[in-house]
N, C-alpha and C positions, 0 to 999 in steps of 0.2 A: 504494500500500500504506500510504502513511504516513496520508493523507487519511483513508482508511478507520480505521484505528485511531484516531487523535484523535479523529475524528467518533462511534466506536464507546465510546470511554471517555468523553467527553463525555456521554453520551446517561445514564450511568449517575452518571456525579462532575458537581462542580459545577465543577473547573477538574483544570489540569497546574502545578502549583506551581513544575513546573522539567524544561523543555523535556528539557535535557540527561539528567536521571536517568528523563523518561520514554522518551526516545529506549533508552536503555541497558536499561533494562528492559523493552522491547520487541525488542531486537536489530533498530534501527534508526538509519540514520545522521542522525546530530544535524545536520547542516548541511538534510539532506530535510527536519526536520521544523521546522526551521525556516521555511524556504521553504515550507511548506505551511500554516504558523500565517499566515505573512506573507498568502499568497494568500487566504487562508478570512477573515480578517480584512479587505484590501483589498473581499470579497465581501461582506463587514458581516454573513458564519456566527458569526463568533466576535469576542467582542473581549480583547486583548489587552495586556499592561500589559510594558514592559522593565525589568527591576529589574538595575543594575550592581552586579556585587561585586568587591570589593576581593582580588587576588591575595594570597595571604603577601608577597610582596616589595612588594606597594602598600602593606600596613598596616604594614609596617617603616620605608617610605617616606614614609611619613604621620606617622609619628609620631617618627621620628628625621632625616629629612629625606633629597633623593636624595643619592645619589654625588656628582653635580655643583656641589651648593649644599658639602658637607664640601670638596670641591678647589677653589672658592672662598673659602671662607671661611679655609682654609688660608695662601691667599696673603695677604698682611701688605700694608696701603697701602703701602708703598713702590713694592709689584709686583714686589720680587723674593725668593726664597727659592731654597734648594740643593736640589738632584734627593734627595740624602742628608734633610734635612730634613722635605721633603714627604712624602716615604716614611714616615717615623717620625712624621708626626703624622696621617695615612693611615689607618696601620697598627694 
């Protein structure tokens, strides 16, 4: 079913700019249609391009750094600081 439809709106667009919102807007499940971009492309029907986006919690993390690098940076060379401390510079 998913074949059919990508192939079907294909024939008419010149691309699917985002797998997921055409999945949704077909009332079709996005993991199908991906595995069906994947095989139609493997078949050299279609070619395909993966574009990464950044979650909200990537681009907070991008830009003010992770959790891990703040609870690092927290700890002072010595290597030691108080549970009370860490908290309140955490926090």
């Amino acid at each position: 079913m998913s074949e059919a439809a990508i192939l079907g709106f294909l024939q008419n667009n010149e691309s699917i700019s985002d797998s997921g919102q055409f999945a949704a807007e077909h009332n079709l499940d996005h993991e199908e249609v991906k595995n069906v971009i994947k095989s139609l492309q493997g078949f050299r029907y279609i070619e395909a391009k993966e574009t990464l986006v950044l979650t909200d919690d990537g681009k907070k993390y991008a830009a003010e750094g992770s959790p891990e690098i703040h609870f690092f940076s927290a700890i002072p060379e010595e290597g030691s600081i108080s549970k009370d401390d860490l908290e309140s510079f955490l926090s």
